[in-house]
C-alpha positions in Angstrom: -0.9 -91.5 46.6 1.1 -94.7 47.5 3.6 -96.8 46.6 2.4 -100.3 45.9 4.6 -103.0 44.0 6.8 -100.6 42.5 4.5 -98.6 40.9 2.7 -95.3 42.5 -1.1 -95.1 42.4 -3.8 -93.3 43.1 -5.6 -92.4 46.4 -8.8 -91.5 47.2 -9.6 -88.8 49.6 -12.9 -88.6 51.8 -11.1 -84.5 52.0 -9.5 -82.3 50.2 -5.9 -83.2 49.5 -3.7 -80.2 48.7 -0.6 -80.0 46.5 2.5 -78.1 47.8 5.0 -76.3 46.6 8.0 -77.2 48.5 9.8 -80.2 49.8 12.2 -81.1 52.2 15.5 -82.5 51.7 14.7 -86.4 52.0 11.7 -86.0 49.1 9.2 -86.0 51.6 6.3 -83.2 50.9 6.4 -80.2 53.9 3.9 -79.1 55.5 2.8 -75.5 54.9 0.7 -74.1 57.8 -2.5 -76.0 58.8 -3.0 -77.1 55.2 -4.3 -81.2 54.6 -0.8 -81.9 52.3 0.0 -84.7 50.0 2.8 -86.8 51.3 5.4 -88.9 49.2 6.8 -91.4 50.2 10.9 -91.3 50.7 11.0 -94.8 48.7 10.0 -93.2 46.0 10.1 -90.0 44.5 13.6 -87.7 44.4 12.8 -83.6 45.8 13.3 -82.9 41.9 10.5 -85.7 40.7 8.3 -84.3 43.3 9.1 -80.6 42.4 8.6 -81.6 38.4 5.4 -83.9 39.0 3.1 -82.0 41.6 4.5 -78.7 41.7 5.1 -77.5 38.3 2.6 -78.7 36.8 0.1 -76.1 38.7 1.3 -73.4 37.1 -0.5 -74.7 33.9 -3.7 -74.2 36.0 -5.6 -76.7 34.6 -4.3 -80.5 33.9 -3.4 -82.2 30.2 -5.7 -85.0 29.2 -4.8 -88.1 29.9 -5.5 -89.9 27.1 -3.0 -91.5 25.3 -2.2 -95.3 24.9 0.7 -97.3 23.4 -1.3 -97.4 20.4 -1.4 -93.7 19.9 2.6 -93.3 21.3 3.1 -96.1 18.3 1.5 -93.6 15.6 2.3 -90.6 17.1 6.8 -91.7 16.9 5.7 -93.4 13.4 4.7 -90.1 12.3 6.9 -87.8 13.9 9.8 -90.0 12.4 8.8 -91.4 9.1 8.7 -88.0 7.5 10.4 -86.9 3.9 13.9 -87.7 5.5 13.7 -91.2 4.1 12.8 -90.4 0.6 15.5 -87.1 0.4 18.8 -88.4 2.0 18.6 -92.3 0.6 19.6 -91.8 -2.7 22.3 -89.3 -1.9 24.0 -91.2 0.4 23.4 -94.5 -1.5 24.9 -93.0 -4.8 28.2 -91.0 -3.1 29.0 -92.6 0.2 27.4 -96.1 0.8 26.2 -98.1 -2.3 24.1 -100.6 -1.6 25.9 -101.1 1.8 23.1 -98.2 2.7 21.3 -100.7 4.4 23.7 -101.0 6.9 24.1 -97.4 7.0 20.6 -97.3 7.9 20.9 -100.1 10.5 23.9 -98.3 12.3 22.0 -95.1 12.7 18.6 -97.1 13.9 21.0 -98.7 16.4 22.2 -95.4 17.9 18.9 -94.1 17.7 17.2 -97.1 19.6 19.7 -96.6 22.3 19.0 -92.9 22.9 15.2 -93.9 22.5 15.9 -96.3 25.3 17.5 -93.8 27.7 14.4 -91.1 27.2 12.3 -94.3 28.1 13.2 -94.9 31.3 13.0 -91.4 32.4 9.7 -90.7 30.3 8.0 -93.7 32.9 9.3 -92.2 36.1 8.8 -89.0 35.4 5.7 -88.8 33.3 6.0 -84.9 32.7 5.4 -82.8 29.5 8.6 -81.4 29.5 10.4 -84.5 27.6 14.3 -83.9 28.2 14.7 -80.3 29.8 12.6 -82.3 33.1 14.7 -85.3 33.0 18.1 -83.3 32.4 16.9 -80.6 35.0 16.5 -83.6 37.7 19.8 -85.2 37.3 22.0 -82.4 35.7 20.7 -79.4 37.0 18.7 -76.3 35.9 21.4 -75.0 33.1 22.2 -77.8 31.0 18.6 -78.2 31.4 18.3 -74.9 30.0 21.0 -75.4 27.2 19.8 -78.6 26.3 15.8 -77.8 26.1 16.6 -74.6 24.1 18.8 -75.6 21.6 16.2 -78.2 20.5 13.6 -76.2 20.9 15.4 -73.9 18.7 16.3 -76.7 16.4 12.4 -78.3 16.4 11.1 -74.5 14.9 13.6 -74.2 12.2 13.0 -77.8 11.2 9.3 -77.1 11.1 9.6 -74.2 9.5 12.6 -76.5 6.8 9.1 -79.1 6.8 7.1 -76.1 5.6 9.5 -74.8 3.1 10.0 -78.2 2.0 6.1 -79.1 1.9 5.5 -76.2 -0.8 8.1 -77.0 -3.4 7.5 -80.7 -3.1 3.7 -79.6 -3.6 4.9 -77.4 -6.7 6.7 -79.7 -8.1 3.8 -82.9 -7.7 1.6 -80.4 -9.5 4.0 -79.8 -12.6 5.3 -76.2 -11.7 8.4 -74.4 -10.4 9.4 -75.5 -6.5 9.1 -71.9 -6.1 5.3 -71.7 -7.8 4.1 -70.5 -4.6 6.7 -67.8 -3.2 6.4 -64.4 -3.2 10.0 -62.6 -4.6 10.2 -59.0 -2.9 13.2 -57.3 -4.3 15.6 -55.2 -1.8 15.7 -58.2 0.6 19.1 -60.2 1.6 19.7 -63.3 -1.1 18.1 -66.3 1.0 15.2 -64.3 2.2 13.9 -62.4 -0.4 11.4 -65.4 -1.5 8.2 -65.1 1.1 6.2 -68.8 1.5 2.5 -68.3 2.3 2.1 -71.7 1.4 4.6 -72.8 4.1 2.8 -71.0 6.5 -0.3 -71.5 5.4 0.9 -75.6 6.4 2.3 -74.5 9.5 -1.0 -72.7 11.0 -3.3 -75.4 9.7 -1.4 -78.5 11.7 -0.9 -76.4 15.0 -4.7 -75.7 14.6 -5.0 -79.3 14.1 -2.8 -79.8 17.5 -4.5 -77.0 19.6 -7.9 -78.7 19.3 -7.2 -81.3 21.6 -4.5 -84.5 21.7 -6.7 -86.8 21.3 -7.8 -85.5 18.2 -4.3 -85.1 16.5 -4.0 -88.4 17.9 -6.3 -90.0 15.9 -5.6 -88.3 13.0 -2.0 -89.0 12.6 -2.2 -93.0 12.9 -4.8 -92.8 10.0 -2.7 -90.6 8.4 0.3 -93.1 9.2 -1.2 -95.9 8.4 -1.8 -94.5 4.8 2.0 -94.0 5.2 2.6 -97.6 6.0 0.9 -99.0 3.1 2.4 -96.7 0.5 5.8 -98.1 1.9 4.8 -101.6 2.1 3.9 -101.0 -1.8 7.6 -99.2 -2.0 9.3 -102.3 -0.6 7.6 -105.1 -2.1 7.7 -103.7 -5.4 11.2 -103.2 -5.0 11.9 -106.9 -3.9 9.7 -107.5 -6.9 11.9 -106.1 -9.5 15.0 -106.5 -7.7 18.0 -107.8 -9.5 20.9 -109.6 -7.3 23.5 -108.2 -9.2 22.6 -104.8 -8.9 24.0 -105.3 -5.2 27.6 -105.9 -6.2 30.1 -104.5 -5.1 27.9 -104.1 -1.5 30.0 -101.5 -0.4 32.0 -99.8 -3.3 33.2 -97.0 -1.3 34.0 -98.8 2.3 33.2 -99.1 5.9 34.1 -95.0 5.7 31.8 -95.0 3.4 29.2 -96.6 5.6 29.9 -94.7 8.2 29.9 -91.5 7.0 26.3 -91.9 5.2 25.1 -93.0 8.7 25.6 -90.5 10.2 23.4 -88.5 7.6 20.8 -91.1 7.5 20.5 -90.4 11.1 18.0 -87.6 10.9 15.5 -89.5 9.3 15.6 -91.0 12.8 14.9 -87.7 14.5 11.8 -87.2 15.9 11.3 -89.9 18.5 12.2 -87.5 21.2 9.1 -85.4 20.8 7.0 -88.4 21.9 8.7 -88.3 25.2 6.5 -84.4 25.6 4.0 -86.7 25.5 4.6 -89.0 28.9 2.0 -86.5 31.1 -1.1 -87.0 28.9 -0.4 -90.9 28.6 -2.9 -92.9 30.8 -0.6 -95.5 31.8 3.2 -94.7 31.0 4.8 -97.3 32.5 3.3 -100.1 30.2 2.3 -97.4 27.0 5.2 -95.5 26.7 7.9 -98.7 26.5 5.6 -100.1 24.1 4.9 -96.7 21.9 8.6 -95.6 22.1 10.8 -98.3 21.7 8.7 -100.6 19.8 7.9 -98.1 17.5 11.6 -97.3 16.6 12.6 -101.0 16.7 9.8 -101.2 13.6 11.2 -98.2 11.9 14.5 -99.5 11.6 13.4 -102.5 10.3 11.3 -100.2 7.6 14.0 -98.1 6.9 16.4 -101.0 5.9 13.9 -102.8 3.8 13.1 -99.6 2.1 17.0 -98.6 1.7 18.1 -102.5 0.2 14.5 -102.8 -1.9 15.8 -99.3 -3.7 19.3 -100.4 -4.7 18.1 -104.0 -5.7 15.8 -102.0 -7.9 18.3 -99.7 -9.1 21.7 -100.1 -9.7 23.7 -97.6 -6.8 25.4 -95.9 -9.5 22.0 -95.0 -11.5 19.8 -94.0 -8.1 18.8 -90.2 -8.6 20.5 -88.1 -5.7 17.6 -86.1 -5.1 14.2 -88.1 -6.3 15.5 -91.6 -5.6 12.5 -93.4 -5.1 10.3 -91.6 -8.2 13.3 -92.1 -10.5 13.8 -95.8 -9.5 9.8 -96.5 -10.6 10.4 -94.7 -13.6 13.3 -97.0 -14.6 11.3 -100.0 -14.3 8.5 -98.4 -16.0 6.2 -97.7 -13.4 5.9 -94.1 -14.3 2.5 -93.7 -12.4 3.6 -94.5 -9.2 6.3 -91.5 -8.8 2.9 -89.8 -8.0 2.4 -92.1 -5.4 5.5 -91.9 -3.6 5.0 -88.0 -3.7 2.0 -88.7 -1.8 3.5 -90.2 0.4 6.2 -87.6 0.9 4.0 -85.1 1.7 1.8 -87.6 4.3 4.9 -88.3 6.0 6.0 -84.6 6.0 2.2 -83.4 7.3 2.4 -86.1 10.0 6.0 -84.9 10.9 4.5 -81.5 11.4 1.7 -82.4 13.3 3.6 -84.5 16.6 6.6 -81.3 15.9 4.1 -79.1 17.0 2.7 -81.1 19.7 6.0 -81.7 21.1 7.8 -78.5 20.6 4.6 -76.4 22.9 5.3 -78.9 25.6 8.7 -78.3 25.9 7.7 -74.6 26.1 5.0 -75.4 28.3 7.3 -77.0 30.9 10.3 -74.3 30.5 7.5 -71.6 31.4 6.2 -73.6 34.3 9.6 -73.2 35.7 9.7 -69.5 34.8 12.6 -69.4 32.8 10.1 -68.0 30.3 7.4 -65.9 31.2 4.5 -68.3 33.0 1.9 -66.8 30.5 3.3 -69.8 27.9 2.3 -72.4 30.6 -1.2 -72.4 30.8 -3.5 -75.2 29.5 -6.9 -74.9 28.3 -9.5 -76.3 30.4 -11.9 -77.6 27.5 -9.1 -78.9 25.2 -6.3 -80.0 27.6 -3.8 -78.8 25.5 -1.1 -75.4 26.0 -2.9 -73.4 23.9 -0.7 -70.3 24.5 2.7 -72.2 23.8 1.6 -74.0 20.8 0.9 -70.2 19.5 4.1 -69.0 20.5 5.7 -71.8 18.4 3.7 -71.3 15.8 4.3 -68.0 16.0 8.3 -68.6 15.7 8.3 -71.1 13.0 6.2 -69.3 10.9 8.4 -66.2 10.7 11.0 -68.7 9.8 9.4 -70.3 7.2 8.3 -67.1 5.1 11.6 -65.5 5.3 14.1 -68.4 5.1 14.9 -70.4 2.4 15.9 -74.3 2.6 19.6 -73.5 1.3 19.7 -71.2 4.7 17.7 -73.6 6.9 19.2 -76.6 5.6 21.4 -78.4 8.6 20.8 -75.6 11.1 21.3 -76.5 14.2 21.4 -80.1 13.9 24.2 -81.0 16.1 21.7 -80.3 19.2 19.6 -83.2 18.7 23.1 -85.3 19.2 24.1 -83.4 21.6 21.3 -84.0 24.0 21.2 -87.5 23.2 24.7 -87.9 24.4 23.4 -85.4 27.7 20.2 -87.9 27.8 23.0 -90.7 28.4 24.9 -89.2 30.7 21.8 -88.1 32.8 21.2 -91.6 32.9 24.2 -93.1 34.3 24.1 -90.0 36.9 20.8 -91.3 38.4 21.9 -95.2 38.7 25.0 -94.2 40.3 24.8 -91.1 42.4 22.6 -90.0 44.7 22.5 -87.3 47.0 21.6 -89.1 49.8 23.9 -91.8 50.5 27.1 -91.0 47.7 29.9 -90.1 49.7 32.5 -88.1 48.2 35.1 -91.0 47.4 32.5 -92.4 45.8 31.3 -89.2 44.1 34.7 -89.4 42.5 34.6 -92.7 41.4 31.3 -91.9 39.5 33.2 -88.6 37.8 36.3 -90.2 37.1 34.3 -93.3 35.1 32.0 -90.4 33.7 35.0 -88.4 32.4 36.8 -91.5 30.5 33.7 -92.7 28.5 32.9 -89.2 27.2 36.9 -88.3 26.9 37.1 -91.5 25.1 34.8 -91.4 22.8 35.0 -88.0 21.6 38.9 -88.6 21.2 37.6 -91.8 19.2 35.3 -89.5 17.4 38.1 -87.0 16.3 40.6 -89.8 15.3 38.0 -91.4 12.7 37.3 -88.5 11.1 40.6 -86.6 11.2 42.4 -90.1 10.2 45.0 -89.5 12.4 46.9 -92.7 13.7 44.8 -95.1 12.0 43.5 -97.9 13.8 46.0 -97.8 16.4 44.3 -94.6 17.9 40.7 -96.2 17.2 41.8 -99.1 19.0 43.3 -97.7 21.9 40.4 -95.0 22.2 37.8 -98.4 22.2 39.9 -99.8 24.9 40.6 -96.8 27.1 36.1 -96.5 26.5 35.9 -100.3 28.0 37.9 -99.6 30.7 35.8 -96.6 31.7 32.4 -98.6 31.4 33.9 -101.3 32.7 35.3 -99.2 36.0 31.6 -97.6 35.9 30.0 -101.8 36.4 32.4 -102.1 39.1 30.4 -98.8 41.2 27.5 -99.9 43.3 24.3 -98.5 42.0 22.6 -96.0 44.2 19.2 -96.1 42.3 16.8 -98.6 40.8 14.1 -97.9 38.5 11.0 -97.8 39.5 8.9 -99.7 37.0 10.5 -100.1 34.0 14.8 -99.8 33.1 17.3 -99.7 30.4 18.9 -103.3 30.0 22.7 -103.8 30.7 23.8 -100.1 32.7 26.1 -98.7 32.2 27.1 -100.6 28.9 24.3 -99.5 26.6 23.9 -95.8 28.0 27.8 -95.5 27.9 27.0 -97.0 24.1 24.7 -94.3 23.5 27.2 -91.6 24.5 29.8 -93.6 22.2 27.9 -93.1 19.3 26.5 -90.0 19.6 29.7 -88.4 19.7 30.7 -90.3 16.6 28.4 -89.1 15.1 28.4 -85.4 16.1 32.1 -85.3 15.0 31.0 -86.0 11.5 29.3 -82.8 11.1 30.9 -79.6 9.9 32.5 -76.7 11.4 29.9 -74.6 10.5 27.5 -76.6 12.7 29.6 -76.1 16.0 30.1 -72.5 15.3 26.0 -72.2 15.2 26.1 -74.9 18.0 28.6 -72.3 20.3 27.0 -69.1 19.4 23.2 -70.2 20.4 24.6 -71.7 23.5 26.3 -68.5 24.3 23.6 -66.6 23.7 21.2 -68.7 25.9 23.6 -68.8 28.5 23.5 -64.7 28.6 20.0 -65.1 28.9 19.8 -67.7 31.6 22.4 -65.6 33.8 21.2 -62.3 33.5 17.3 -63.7 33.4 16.0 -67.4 33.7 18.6 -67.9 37.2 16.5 -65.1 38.8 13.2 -65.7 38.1 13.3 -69.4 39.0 14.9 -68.3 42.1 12.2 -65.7 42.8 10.0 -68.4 42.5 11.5 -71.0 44.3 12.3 -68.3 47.7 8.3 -67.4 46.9 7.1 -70.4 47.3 9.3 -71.7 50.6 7.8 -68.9 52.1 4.6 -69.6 51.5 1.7 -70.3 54.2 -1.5 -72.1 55.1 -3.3 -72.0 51.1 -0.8 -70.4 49.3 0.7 -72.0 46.3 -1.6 -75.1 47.5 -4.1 -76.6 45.1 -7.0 -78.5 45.6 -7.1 -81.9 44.1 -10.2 -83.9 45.7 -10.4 -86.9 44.2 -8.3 -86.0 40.8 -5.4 -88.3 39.5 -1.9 -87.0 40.7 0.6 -89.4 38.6 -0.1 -92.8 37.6 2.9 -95.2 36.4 
């Protein structure tokens, strides 16, 4: 391999080249025995690129397909993000927080979201590994917010597929004339909240991580057709809307204020969520550094623009004050006397929430697959299947998990669990990024280090003091204003740092201004959320910080001392004339 206009490629070998398992300090590949070795380059990849690009990955045994493209990555974020969240949370938020000013509700969130989409771009085409952000984190953060990070939305991505489930069968019920709860099972003696078992829900669950066992490619395929369905049904939604739209049915534009419009954004947000899981995805993608731009941010840049059209062609249709909290879009047809086309947007509901479950489970058994190939979980979970290409053993342990979920738990107990992670790692996501353009191991000296730490501290201090102040009104704009400044300063202290680090391909615009953005709104958002969701927040990272002390820290360690002290063949893999990384 070689490092040719920016970009690595791949070489040829007349021999055997052999992968190793350690590295020196400079990044360079060490030589273990009398063994033919694969070098890298200094120019190009860090010791913890190397370490997450050739090393882990051979604990998986056998390779992932390569066989995505930026069309795929397009459908693959369309479905994982256009799920039920649109048609649940818009008329909520519309009727009690936004009025028609929803739209720009929706356009806040898509603005936060595109940022944090850029940020797991960027490290997605350098690192093209399956492990989505507990690789990238683990590179520039280290192995324990790694840990947090990757766990906590792991955690979060079961119980939401197992909420998707749950949500899948009473939508289903309902579409069919019955009871949302048709399908459960009531067995008396058990706990309020658990006592109603979904088959149905789990019946959902097993049939899409079938779907995503039998090969990438496959689910692939059948999530843009099943998107594209999707995209229709919405571009019926919208134009209908515009159709029957009334201009006066958008005054007042925003009845209850820019609180208002800020407080339904930051619910309107997780019908954003999603995009992350195409990230997993970066190791079977043929050529990241053009596909994964184009699937990642393009995508999200379109769904935005959907979202908005979809939010303003509901409240021209509907006067805010008339839009159904929880069936906006099937009420709104009724009104205009359209009755056969609530059908269609159920439909569509349950599409979107299918799709949603099928890139979930895809990304959720890559992010176990890369956790195990670091040993923090038992290897077992890391291997892939030679005939399919996919981590057969993780998407079953997943499944496994969510399943249990769903046929206990019921949505009023599921609902919001856990959903500060996702926020939470985006802000991490920023961070990580302005970590790797300014600091680097090499060549930062410590006044310098400082420098980096000091900037690093004011942006996040900042903005989570902003954060606090909007939503605890204290000071009023005075504190907001002074919190924005003291924010500018930091970024702008942060531009003043020379950068230690160029991408290698492809990089977010304008660093450190739009990650420091990203960790701006993140927290803004993250303070919106309730009590109750820190409390679950702090008692799952406690717990996986037990298990990452007493556990995880000494098996990767094992491993680690293992494999430095291997010689000649051991921990070596052949790879004669096989594809190491391609950006």
């Amino acid at each position: 391999m070689k490092q040719g206009g920016g970009r690595w490629t791949v070489v040829k070998s007349q021999q055997p080249l052999k992968l190793c398992s350690s590295y020196s300090a400079d990044g360079t590949v060490v030589s273990a025995g009398e063994s033919k070795l694969l070098a890298v380059e200094q120019a190009g990849l860090l010791p913890g690129e190397v370490h997450e690009l050739l090393v882990l990955p051979l604990a998986s045994e056998h390779r992932m397909n390569r066989c995505l493209t930026w069309w795929d990555l397009s459908w693959l974020a369309f479905g994982s993000v256009v799920g039920s969240g649109i048609f649940v949370v818009t008329g909520q938020e519309a009727r009690f927080h936004a009025g028609p000013a929803i739209v720009l509700s929706y356009a806040a969130s898509g603005f936060s979201a595109l940022l944090s989409a850029l940020c797991y771009t960027e490290f997605a085409v350098d690192v093209p590994v399956a492990g989505g952000s507990f690789s990238f984190l683990r590179i520039e953060l280290g192995d324990f917010l790694a840990f947090v990070a990757a766990g906590n939305i792991l955690l979060e991505a079961l119980v939401g597929a197992a909420g998707l489930g749950r949500s899948w069968s009473s939508y289903f019920a309902s579409m069919v004339k019955s009871d949302p709860d048709f399908f459960r099972i009531r067995i008396p003696g058990l706990k309020p909240g658990f006592d109603l078992l979904d088959p149905l829900a789990v019946a959902v669950l097993l049939i899409t991580n079938g779907i995503a066992i039998s090969g990438t490619r496959k689910t692939s395929i059948l999530t843009w057709m099943s998107s594209l369905i999707t995209t229709l049904v919405i571009a019926f939604i919208i134009i209908i809307g515009f159709i029957h739209g009334k201009a006066s049915n958008l005054s007042p534009f925003a009845p209850f204020g820019v609180d208002g419009v800020f407080n339904a954004a930051a619910v309107v947000y997780w019908s954003y969520s999603g995009f992350d899981m195409v990230a997993t995805m970066a190791e079977e993608t043929k050529k990241p550094s053009r596909d994964i731009p184009i699937g990642l941010v393009g995508s999200m840049s379109m769904i935005t623009v959907i979202y908005c059209l979809m939010a303003l062609s509901l409240v021209s249709m509907v006067k805010y004050t008339e839009v159904d909290a929880d069936a906006a879009y099937s009420v709104a047809f009724v009104q205009i006397g359209m009755s056969w086309a609530k059908y269609l947007v159920s439909i569509c509901a349950l599409k979107g929430m299918t799709t949603s479950l099928l890139v979930g489970s895809m990304g959720q058994a890559r992010y176990t697959t890369q956790i195990a190939r670091s040993h923090m979980i038992p290897p077992f979970f890391a291997l892939v299947h030679p005939k399919t290409g996919t981590p057969v053993n993780a998407t079953l342990l997943t499944t496994l998990c969510s399943s249990v979920i769903a046929l206990f738990s019921s949505l009023d107990v599921l609902s919001s669990v856990f959903s500060i992670s996702t926020l939470f790692i985006f802000m991490l996501m920023a961070v990580a990024l302005l970590v790797r353009r300014y600091y680097s191991r090499e060549s930062t000296g410590k006044s310098e280090l400082a420098r980096v730490l000091i900037c690093l501290f004011v942006i996040v201090g900042s903005s989570a003091v902003g954060a606090v102040l909007w939503h605890s009104r204290i000071l009023g704009w005075i504190g907001y204003t002074v919190a924005a400044c003291v924010w500018f300063l930091g970024t702008l202290g942060m531009s003043l740092l020379p950068k230690q680090r160029a991408p290698k391909v492809w990089g977010v615009p304008l660093v450190p201004w739009l990650p420091s953005l990203s960790v701006a709104t993140n927290l803004f958002l993250m303070g919106s959320l309730g009590t109750e969701a820190f409390w679950r927040f702090i008692v799952c990272t406690a717990v996986m910080f037990l298990y990452y002390f007493f556990v995880a820290v000494h098996a990767t360690y094992d491993v680690e001392h293992q494999n430095e002290g291997k010689t000649n063949d051991e921990g070596v893999q052949d790879a004669t004339d096989q594809e190491v990384v391609v950006l």
